[in-house]
N, C-alpha and C positions, 0 to 999 in steps of 0.2 A: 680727694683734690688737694692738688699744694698749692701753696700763697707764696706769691715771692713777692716780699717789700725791697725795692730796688732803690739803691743813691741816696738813702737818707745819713747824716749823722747819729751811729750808732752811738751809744752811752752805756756803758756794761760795768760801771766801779765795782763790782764783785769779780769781775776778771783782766780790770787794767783797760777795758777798750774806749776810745774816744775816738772815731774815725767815720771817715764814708765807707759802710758795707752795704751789703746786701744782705738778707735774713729771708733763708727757707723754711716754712711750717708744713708738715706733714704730720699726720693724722693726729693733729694739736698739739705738738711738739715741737720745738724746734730743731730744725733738721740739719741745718747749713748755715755759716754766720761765715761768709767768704768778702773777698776784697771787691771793692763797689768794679760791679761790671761781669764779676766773672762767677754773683748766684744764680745766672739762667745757663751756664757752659755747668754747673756742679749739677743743677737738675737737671738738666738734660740726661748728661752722664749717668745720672741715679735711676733717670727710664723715662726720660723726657718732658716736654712742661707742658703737652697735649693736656687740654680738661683744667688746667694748673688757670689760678686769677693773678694777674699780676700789678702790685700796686707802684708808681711813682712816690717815690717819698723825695725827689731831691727838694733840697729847700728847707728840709724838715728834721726835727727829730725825733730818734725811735727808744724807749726808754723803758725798762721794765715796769711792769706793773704796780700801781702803787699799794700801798699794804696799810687802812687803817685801823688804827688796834685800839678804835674807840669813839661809836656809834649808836646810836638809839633810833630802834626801827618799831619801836612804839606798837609793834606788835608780838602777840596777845595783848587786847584789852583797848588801846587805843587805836585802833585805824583808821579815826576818823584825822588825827593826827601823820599817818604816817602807816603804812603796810611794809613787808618784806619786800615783794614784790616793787612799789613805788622808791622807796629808796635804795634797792639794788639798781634798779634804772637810772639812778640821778649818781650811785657811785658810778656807773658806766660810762656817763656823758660827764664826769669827773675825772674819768683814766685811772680810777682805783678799781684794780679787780678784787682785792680780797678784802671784807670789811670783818669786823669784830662785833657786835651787836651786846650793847648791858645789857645785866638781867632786870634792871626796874621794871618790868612788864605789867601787865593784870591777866592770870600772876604772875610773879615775880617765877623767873627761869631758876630756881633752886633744888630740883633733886636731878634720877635720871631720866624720870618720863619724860621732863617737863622739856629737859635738853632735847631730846629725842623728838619730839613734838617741835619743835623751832627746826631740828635739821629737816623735818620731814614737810612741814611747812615751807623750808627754804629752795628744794629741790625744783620749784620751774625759774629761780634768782636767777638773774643772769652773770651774775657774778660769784664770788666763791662765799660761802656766808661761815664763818668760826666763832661758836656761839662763845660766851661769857658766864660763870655760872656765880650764882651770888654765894655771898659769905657765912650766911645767915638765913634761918628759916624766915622764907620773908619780908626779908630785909629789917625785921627787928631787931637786931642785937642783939638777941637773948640765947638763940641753942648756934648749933653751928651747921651749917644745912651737910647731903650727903656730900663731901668733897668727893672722895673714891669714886662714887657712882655715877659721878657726873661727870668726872674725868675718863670714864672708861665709854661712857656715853657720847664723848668726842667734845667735851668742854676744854678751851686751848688755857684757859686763867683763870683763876676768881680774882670776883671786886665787888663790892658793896656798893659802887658808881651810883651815885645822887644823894649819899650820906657816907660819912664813915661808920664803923665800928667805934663807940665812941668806948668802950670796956677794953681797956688796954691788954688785961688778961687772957682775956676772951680770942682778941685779936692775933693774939701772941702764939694761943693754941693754932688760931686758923694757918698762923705764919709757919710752925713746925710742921701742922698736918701737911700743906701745901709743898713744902719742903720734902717731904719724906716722897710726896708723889708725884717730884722732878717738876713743877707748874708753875708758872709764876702769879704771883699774887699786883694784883692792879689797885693803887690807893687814892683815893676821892681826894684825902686830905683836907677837908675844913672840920672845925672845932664848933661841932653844933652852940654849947652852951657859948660862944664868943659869938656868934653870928647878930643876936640881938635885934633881929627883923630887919638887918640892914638889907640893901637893895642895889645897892651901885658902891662905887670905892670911895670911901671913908676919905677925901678932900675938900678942896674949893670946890670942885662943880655940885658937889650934892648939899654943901651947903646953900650954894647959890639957885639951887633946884628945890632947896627943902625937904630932902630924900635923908632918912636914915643909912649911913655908911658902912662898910662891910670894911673893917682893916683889914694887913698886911698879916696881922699875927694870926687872925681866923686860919689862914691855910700852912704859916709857917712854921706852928708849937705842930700840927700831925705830922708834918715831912719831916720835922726831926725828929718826932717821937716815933714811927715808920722805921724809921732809917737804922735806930738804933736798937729796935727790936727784931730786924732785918738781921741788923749787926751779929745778934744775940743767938739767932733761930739760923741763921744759915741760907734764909731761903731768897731766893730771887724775885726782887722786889722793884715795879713798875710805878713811878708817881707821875699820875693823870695832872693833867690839864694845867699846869704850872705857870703860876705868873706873876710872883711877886722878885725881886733882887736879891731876897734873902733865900728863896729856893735852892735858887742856881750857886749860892753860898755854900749852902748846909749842900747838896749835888758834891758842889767841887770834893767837899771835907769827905765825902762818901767815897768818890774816887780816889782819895791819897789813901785810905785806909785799903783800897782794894778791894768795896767792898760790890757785890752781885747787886747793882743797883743801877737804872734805867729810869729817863724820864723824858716825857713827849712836852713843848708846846704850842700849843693854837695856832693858826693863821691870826686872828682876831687880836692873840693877845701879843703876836709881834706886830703887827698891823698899826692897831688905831690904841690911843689911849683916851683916859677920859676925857681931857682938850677937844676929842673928836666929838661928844656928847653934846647935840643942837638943841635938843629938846627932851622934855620929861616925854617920853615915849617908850612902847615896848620893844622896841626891834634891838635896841642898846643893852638891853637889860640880858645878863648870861652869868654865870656863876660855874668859877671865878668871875669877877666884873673887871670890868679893862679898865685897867691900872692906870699910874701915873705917866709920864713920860721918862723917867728917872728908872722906873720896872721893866718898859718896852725895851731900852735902851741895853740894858743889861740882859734882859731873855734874849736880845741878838746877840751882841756880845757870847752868851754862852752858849749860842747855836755855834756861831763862828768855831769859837775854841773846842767844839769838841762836848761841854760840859752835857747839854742837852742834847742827845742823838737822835730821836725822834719828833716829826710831824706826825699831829693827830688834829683830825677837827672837836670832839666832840659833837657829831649833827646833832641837833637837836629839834626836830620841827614840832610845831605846835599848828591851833588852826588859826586863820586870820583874825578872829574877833578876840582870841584870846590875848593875839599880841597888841594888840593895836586899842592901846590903854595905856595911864601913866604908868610908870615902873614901879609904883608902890601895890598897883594889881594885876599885872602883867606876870606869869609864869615865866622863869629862868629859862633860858636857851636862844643857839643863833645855828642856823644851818651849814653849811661848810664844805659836803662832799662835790658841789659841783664849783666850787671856787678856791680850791686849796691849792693845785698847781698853779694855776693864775696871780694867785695870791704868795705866795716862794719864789714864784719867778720875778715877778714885779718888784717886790719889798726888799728880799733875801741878796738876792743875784745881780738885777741891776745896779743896785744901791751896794752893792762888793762887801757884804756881809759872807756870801758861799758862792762859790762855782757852782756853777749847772750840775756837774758830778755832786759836788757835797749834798746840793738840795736834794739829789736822784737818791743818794743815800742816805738822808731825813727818811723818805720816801718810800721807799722801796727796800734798800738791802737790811738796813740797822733795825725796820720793825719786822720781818723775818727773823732777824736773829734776836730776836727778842719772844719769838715763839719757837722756835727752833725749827723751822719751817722749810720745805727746799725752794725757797720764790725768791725772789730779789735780783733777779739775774735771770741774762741771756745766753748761758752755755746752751751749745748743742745736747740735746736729750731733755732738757727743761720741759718743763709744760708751757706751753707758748700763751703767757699772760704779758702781754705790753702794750704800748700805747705811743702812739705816732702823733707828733703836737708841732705845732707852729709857734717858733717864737720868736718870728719877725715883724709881725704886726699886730700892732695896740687892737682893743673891742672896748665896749663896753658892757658890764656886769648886767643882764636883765635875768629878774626874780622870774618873769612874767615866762621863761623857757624852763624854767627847772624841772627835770620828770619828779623830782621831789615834791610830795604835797605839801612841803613847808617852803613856804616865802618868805620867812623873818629872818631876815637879811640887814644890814646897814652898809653892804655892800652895792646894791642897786645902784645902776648908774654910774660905778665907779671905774673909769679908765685902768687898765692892764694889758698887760702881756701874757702870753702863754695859752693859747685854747687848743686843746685838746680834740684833736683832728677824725682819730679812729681808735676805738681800745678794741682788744680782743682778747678773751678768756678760753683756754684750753684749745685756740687755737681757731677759734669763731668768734667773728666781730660781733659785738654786743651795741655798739654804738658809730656810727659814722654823721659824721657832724654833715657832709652835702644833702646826704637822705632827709638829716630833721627839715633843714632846712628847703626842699624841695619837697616838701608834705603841703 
């Protein structure tokens, strides 16, 4: 069967296109990207559009698929938390087809079985699932788990994600081994022995909460000390979940030197700062903690310029009793894969921080090329992963529809733009938003 998405504004910044096409998919590929009007005269001609669905997109636009390169699908071990399965559905009604899944698991994703076991597990996702493989036997710091094996077992990075390697030496090996086997290495960056049981950002609001603080320098002495064993090792080097002003500093000084280094930040942590924090509550509580307004302001800023090239959420879900506590017993995390284009579009783009192109390449093209991956983009012969979204009228944020089992949000309720219409992965809709809705 072919799909022909007709009249929408295509968005293709891996090959220049911003316009009204049309876009042919055949046998989950894309087939035809012709000028609006004339992709039902190209299939025809190809053997006609008999059996073929055909979708109305005018109004709308059609965007490659998004690509997050950093996820917790909390399984093995926790599912009561979160399954493969449930959060591939919630990146679906997200518009992200390919996610990244850490190894924090029970157990932890560390040799090749274990990889092996997550893809074979991953196999009914409706999305594309590229596992993460940890640093470490176990996420201990102590030996270095099998990198080779894991890699060869279809691991796209390593990362230690929900600690660092805090053995600089140790780390330094993993950054050469990593190197040597073309991978890139993904870094947690916070400074265990500095963290000091804080819980939120080290300001006025935690004072006036009575919350122990988490500084600026917890996340900022790893990114520079990263960067510069990056520097040393050669190897290609990813800093996770970024949100202090002095990141996007020590970033910039990475790129004058030239060096193979990449860094994603949050919706969350351009979003809201601590100003936004109403209450001693768990749904606020994530790690990194959302910073000042002086941090926000600068993480856009360095989305804008260029300095940060990737959107990532971090999902995180938890169960509801766990969140829903003060934030001094409340476990770290905020959910994200079904509000992160909503969240870009709203904050980013309306507010003239990125074009709708820039944000598509936050999105899409930049974390591909960050795996080295062939996704990012709607050329003809693609595998037909994108996503058809409306971004002409406001909704608001409801936890209460997430196919994600996690609701720990501080988004609920929050007016945006951008919902995410229809995704499709390999060329089969995994999501159509009239269906949920007509359940």
């Amino acid at each position: 069967m072919k799909t022909i998405i007709r009249g929408g504004r295509l968005i293709d910044p891996a090959n220049g296109l911003d316009g009204e096409y049309d876009l042919v998919i055949e046998e989950g590929r894309i087939a035809q990207v012709a000028e609006k009007g004339a992709g039902a005269e190209k299939a025809q001609a190809g053997g006609g559009t008999e059996g073929s669905m055909e979708i109305n997109a005018a109004g709308k636009v059609i965007l490659p698929g998004f690509i997050d390169l950093h996820v917790h699908l909390r399984e093995p071990g926790y599912e009561y938390k979160e399954t493969i399965l449930s959060g591939s559905r919630g990146a679906a009604r997200g518009g992200v087809t390919t996610i990244c899944p850490m190894p924090n698991t029970m157990p932890v994703i560390d040799s090749r079985e274990r990889v092996e076991d997550l893809l074979d597990r991953a196999k009914k996702a409706p999305v594309h699932v590229l596992p993460i493989g940890a640093v470490t036997v176990g996420q201990e710091g102590k030996q270095l788990a099998d990198l080779k094996g894991m890699k060869e077992a279809g691991a796209v990075a390593f990362s230690e994600d929900g600690k660092s390697v805090m053995d600089a030496a140790l780390f330094r090996r993993a950054l050469q081994e990593a190197a040597a086997l073309g991978i890139p290495m993904f870094s947690h960056c916070e400074d265990k022995a500095l963290v000091s049981g804080g819980v939120m950002n080290a300001g006025e609001k935690a004072r006036q909460l009575g919350l122990p603080g988490i500084t600026n320098a917890v996340e900022d002495v790893i990114v520079a000390r990263d960067i510069l064993l990056a520097k040393e090792t050669g190897c290609q080097l990813h800093l996770c979940h970024c949100s202090t002003a002095d990141s996007a500093e020590l970033m910039r000084m990475a790129k004058r030197q030239g060096l193979s280094v990449t860094a994603e930040v949050c919706p969350h942590h351009f979003t809201l700062s601590e100003e936004e924090i109403t209450e001693d509550d768990g749904r606020f509580k994530m790690n990194p903690p959302l910073r000042s307004p002086q941090d926000v302001q600068a993480l856009r800023k360095a989305l804008q310029d260029g300095t940060m090239e990737v959107i990532s959420t971090d999902h995180a879900p938890h169960g509801r009793e766990e969140k829903a506590q003060s934030m001094a017993r409340a476990p770290f995390g905020i959910v994200g894969l079904e509000t992160s284009f909503a969240l870009g579009y709203t904050i980013l783009v309306q507010q003239g921080y990125l074009t709708l192109n820039q944000l598509v390449e936050k999105m899409s093209v930049n974390p591909a090329r960050v795996l080295g991956i062939p996704k990012g983009n709607l050329a003809a012969g693609r595998a037909a992963d994108l996503v058809v979204a409306d971004i002409s009228r406001p909704y608001r944020i409801d936890k209460e529809k997430f196919a994600s089992k996690g609701k720990n949000t501080p988004f609920h309720g929050m007016e945006v733009t951008g919902r995410v219409e229809m995704t499709f992965v390999d060329g089969v809709m995994v999501y159509n938003r009239q269906e949920e809705e007509s359940q």
